[in-house]
C-alpha positions in Angstrom: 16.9 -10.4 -9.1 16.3 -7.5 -6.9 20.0 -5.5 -6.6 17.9 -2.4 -4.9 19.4 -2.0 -1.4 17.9 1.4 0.0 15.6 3.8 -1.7 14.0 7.0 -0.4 10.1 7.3 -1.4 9.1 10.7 -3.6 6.3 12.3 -5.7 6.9 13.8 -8.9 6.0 17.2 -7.3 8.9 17.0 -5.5 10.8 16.7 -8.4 9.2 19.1 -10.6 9.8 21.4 -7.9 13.6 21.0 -7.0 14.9 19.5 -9.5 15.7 16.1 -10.7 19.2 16.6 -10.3 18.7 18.3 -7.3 16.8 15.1 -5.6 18.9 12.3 -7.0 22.0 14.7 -5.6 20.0 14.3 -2.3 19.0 10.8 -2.4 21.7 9.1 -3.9 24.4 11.1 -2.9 23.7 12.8 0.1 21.5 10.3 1.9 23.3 7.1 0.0 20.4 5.2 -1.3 20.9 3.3 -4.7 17.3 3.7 -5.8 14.2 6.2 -5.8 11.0 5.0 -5.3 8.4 7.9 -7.4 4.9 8.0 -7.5 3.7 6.6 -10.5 -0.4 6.7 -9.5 -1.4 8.3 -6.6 -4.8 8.9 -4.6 -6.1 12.2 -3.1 -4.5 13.6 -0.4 -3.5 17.1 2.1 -0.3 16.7 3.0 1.9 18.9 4.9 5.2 19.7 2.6 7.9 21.6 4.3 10.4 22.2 1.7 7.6 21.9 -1.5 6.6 24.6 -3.7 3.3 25.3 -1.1 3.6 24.2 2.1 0.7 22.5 2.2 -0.4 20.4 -1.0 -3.8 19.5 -2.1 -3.4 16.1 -4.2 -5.9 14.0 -6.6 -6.5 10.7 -7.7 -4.4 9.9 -10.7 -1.1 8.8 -13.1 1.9 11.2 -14.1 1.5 9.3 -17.1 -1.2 9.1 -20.1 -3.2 5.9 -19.7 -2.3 4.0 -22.9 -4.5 2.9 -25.6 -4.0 -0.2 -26.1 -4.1 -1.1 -22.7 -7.2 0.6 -21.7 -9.0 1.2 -24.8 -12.1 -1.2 -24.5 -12.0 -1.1 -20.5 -15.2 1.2 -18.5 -11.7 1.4 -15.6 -9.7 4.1 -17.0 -7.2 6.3 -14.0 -7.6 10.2 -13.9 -4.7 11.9 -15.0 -2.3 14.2 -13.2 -1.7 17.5 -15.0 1.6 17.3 -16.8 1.5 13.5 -17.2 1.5 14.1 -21.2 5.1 15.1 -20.5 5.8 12.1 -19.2 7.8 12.7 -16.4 9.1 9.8 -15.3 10.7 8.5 -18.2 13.0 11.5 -17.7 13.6 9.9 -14.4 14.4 7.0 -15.4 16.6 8.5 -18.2 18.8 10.4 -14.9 18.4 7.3 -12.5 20.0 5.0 -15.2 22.9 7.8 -16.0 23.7 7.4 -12.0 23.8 3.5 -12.0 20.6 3.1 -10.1 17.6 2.1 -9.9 13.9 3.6 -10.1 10.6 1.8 -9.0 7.5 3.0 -9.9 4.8 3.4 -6.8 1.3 2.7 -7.8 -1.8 3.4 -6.1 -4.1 0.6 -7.3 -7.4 0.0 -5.9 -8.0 2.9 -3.5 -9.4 5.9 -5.8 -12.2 8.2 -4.8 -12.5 9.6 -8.3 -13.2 6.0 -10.1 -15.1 5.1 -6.8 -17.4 7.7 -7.7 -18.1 7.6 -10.6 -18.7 3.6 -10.6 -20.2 2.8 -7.4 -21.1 -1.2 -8.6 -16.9 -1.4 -8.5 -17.0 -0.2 -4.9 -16.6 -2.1 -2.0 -20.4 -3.3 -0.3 -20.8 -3.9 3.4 -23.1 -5.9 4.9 -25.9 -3.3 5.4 -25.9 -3.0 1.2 -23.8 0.4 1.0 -22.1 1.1 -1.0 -19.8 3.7 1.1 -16.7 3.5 0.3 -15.9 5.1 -2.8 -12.3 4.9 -2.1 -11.9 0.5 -1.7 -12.4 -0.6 -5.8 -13.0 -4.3 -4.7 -10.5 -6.8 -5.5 -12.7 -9.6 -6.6 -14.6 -7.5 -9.4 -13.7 -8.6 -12.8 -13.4 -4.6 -14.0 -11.3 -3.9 -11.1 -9.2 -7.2 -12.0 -8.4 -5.9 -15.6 -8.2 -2.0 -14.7 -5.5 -3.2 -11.9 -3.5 -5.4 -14.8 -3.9 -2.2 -17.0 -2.4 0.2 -14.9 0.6 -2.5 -13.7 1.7 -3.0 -17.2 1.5 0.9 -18.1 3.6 1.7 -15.3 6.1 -1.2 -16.4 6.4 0.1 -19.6 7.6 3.5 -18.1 11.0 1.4 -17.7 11.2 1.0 -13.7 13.3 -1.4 -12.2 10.4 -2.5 -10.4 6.3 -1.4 -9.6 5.8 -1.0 -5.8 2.5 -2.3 -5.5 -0.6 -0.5 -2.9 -3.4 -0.9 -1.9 -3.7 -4.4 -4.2 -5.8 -5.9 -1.6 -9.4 -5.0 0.2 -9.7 -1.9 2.2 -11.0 -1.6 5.6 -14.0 0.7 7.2 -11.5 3.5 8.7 -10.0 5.0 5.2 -13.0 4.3 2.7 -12.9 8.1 2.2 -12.4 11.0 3.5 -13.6 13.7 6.4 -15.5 10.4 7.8 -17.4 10.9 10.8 -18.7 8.5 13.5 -20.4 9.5 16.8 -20.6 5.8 17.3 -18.2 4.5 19.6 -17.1 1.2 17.0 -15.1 -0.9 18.4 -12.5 -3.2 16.7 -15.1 -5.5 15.8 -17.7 -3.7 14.6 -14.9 -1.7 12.9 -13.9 -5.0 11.0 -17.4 -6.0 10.2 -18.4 -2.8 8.2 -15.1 -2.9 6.4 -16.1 -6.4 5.0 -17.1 -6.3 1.1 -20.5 -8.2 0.2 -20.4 -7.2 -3.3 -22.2 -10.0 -5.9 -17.9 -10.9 -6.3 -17.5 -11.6 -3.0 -20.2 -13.5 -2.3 -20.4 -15.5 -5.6 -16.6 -15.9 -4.6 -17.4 -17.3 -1.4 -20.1 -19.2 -2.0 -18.1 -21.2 -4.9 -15.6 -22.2 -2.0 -18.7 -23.9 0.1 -19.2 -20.4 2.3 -22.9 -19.5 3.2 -21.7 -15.6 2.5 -26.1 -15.1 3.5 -25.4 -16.4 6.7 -21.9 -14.4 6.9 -23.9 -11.0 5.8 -26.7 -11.4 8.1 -24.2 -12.3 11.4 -21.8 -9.2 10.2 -25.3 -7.0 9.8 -26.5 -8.8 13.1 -23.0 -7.8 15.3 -22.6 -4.1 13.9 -26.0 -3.4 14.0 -26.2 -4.1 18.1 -23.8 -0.2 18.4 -25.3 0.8 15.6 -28.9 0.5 17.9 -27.1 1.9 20.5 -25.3 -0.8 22.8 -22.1 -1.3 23.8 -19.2 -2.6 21.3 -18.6 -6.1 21.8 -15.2 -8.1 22.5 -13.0 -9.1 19.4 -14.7 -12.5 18.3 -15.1 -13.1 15.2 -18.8 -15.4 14.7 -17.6 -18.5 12.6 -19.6 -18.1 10.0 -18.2 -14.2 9.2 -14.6 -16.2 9.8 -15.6 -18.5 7.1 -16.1 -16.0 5.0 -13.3 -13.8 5.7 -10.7 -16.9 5.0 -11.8 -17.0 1.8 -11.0 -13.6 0.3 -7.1 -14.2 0.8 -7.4 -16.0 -2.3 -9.1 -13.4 -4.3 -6.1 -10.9 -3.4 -3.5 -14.0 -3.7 -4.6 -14.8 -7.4 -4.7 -11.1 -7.9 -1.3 -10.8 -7.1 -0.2 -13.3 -9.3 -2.0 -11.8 -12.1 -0.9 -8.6 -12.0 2.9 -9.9 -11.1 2.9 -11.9 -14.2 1.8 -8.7 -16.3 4.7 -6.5 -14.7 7.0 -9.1 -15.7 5.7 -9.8 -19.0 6.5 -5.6 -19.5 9.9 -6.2 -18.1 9.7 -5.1 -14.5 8.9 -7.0 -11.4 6.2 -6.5 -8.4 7.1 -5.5 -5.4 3.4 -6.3 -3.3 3.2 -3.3 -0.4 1.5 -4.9 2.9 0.2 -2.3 5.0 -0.7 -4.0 7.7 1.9 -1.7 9.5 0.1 1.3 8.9 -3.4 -0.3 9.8 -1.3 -0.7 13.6 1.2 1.8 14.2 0.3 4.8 11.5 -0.9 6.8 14.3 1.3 6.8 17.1 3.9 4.2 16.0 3.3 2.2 18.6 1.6 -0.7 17.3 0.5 -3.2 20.4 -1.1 -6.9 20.1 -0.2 -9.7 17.3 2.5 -9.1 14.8 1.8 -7.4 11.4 2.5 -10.6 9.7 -0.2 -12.5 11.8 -2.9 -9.6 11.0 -2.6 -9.3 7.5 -5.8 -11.8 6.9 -7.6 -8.7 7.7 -7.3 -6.9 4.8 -7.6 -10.2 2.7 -3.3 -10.6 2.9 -1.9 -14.1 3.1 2.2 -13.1 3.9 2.8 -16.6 2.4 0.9 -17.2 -0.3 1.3 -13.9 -1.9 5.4 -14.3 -1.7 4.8 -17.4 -3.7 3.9 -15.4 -6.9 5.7 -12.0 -6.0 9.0 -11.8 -6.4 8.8 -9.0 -4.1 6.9 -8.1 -0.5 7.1 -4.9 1.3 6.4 -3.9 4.7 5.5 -0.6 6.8 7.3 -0.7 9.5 5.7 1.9 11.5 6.8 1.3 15.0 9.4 3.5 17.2 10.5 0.2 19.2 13.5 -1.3 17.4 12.7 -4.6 18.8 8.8 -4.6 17.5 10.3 -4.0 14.2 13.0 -6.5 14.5 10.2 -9.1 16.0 8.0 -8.2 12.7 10.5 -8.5 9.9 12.2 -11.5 11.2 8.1 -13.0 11.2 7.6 -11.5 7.6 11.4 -13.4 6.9 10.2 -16.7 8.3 6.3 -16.4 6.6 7.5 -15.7 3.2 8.8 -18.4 0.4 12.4 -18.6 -0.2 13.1 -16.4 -3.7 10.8 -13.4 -2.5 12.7 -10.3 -1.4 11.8 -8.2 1.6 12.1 -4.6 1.9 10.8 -3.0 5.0 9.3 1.1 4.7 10.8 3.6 7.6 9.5 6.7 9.2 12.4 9.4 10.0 10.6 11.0 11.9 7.4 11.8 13.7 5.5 9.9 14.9 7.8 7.6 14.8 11.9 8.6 15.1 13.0 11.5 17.5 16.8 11.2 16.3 19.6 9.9 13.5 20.6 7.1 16.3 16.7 6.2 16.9 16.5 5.3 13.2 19.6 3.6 12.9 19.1 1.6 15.8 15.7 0.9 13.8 17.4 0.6 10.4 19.6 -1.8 12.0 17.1 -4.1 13.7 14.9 -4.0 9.9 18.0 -4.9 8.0 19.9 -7.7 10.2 20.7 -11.3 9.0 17.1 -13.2 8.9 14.9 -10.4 8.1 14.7 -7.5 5.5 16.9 -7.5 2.6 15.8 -3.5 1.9 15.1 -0.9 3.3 13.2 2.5 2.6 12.4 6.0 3.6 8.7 7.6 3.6 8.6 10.8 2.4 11.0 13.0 0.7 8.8 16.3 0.5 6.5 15.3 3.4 9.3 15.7 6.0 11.7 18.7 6.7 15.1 18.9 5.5 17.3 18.2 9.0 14.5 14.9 9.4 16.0 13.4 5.8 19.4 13.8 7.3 19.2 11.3 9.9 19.3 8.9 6.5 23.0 8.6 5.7 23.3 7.9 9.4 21.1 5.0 9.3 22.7 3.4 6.3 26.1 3.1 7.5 24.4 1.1 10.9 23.1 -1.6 8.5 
């Protein structure tokens, strides 16, 4: 049963950096959170860090961890590795959490890696033109991807964390298959949607298994994009029924994913926490997300809020938003979507874009964590924001 109440997401930079003792001092002292959440397998990045070792850090795909043999040996799927993993870093962090009395989950990166994308395009993602062009999105429905994702949840279990955070364990979408894209197109939402949409031999066979005419889907999806893509207008937000068809069914692939993967983190000892980002996908910007709740937009990356929390026996959220009441309006939704038995934890911004105080994010920490909706709540990101920003925390928590 989860006991986590408050954690404050970190990368084993940040660590190596300051100091274990330095960051737990921080986080559960100084802030008062009762668990760290620490990048177990992460994806490439540049990200501004304030307090880190450079102030601006260049990151790769890959697991503070050495992949282990018997999990991977006999698998084409195996994850880059982060310099110093062979010193295993996070069992030292779990060695200090467990001194402290708390807890320690493991954040893991699953199917969005550029370095495995490249070097095994037929894994990838294919749209409906036959790209393959997103090097980033591993596809959910391969069978490689399946057992790499099942590989790399039981290797982080093993590592002895409370519980493995689970991302990007679903489809991906057009905007973030890479990285430096460029589009002199003016794509709309739809047309957005439509090239995110896998095709893949998976998919289709996927599809076409649960009665779908996935030809008919592609050539519709192909038809709709292709009229910018010639140089027209983009179109309103309407998805043709035959691409809806198609798109209903890849909540299962994801959903028996999921369950997979869950029952291998618990088999280790630990328990998955599944990451919705659907948050990010509407408020990462600007934080002001606008139009259907989270919860109700979650199909689009293949999510089903309800079935998932039937074979999790955690869900997270992003609640990227800088109106208290949109967050309260989403987490109560997320409350009331997801099966009774599955915790909710719900992911905070301190500061920009979307908090501008220590009230503004307890009046937000407050409306996350009252009576009906999340049961958790968390911080995003210990070295990616200044100092003074990751004191508005301890504030927060005593608003709950």
């Amino acid at each position: 049963m989860e006991t986590s109440t408050a954690s404050t997401y970190a990368f084993v930079e940040d660590l190596r950096a300051e100091g274990v003792g330095t960051v737990l001092d921080r986080v559960l002292g100084t802030y008062g959170c009762d668990t760290l959440t620490v990048a177990a397998a992460y994806h490439r990045a540049r990200d501004v860090t304030p307090h880190g070792p450079a102030r601006v850090t260049l990151r790769r795909d890959g697991t503070h961890f050495v992949p282990p043999a018997d999990l991977f040996g006999g698998l084409r799927l195996t994850p880059p590795v982060q310099a110093g993993a062979e010193e295993e870093p996070l069992r030292e962090v779990r060695r200090r959490t467990a001194e402290r009395g708390a807890a320690l989950h493991g954040w893991t990166v699953f199917l969005h890696n550029t370095t495995l994308g490249l070097a095994h395009p037929d894994v990838t993602q294919e749209n409906c033109f036959g790209d393959r062009a997103a090097p980033a999105d591993l596809c959910p429905a391969h069978p490689e991807v399946r057992a790499y994702a099942v590989a790399l949840a039981r290797s982080v279990a093993r590592l002895g964390v409370d519980a493995v955070v689970a991302e990007s364990l679903h489809h991906g979408t057009f905007g973030h298959g890479y990285h430096h894209e460029r589009s002199f197109v003016p794509l709309g939402p739809l047309e957005d949607f439509l090239l995110g949409l896998c095709f893949c031999p998976h998919c289709v066979g996927h599809a076409e298994a649960a009665g779908v005419d996935a030809g008919a889907a592609r050539a519709e999806a192909a038809r709709a994009a292709g009229l910018v893509l010639d140089g027209g207008d983009p179109r309103p937000w309407e998805l043709p029924e035959t691409v809806a068809a198609y798109v209903r069914t890849r909540t299962d692939t994801v959903t028996s994913l999921a369950a997979t993967v869950a029952e291998a983190v618990a088999a280790e000892g630990s328990r998955l926490v599944f990451l919705d980002l659907t948050g990010a996908i509407k408020g990462y910007a600007d934080g002001r997300p606008t139009g259907p709740l989270a919860v109700d937009e979650a199909w689009r990356t293949g999510v089903d809020p309800a079935a998932i929390s039937t074979v999790v026996p955690g869900y997270a959220v992003l609640a990227y938003a800088q109106d208290p009441e949109r967050i309260a309006a989403d987490l109560a939704a997320y409350r009331s979507a997801l099966a009774d038995g599955c915790s909710l934890r719900a992911v905070l911004r301190p500061g920009v874009p979307d908090t501008d105080s220590a009230a503004h994010l307890a009046a937000k920490t407050a409306a996350a964590t009252a009576p009906g909706r999340a049961d958790a709540v968390d911080f995003y990101h210990y070295g990616l924001v200044p100092y003074p920003v990751l004191d508005r925390i301890p504030v927060a928590l005593k608003e709950r």
